[in-house]
C-alpha positions as CSV (number, residue, x, y, z in Angstrom):
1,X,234.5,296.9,19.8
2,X,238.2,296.7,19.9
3,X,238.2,298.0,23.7
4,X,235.7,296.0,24.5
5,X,237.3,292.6,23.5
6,X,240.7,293.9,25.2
7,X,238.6,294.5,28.9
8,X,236.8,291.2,27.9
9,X,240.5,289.5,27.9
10,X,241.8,291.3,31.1
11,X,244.4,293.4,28.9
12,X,246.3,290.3,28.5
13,X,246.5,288.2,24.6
14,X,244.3,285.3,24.6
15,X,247.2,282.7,23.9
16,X,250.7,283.7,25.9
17,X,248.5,286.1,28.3
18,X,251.0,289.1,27.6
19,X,249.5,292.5,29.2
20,X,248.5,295.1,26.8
21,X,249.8,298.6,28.2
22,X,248.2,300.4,24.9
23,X,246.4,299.0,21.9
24,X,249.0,299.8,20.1
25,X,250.6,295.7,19.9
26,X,247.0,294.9,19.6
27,X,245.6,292.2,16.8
28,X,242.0,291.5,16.4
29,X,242.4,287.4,15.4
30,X,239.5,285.9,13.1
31,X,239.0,282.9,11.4
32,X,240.4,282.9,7.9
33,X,237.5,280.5,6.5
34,X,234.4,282.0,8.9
35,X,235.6,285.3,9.8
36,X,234.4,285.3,12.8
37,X,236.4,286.9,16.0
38,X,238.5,284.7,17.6
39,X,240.4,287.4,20.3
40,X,242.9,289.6,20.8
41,X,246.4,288.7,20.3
42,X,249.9,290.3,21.1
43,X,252.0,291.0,18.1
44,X,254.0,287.5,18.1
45,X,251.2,285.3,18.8
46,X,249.5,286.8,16.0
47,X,252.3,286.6,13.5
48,X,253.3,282.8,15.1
49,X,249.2,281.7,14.1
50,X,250.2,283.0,10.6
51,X,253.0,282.1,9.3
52,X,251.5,278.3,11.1
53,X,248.6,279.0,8.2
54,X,246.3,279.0,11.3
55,X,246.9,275.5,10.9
56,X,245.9,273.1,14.2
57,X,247.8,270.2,12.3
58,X,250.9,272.7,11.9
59,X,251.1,273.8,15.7
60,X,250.3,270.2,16.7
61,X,253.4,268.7,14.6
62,X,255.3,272.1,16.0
63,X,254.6,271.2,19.7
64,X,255.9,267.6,19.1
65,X,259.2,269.2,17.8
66,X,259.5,271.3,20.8
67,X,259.3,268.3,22.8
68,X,262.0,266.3,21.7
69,X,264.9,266.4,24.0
């Protein structure tokens, strides 16, 4: 299923688009509260989506900080 997903995404993470050379830096992301399958993520998007607390409001208030000049 893994594999599948991966050739579903083009190799490449669902949020930065990284391209996977191996599964190795591979991450199945899933909802915390459904558990369903989200995508595949690269190592650092899927550690930045948790330590956000897969939080929308979180990485909202982040982009607005990133903003600021």
């Amino acid at each position: 299923d893994r594999e599948n997903l991966i050739q579903k995404q083009n190799r490449q993470c669902a949020i930065c688009g990284y391209f996977f050379k191996s599964e190795k830096h591979t991450h199945i992301d899933h909802c915390h509260t459904t558990n369903k399958v989200r995508g595949i993520l690269c190592t650092h998007c899927n550690v930045a989506i948790g330590l956000l607390k897969d939080s929308t409001e979180i990485l909202k208030s982040a982009i607005k900080y990133l903003e600021k000049v």
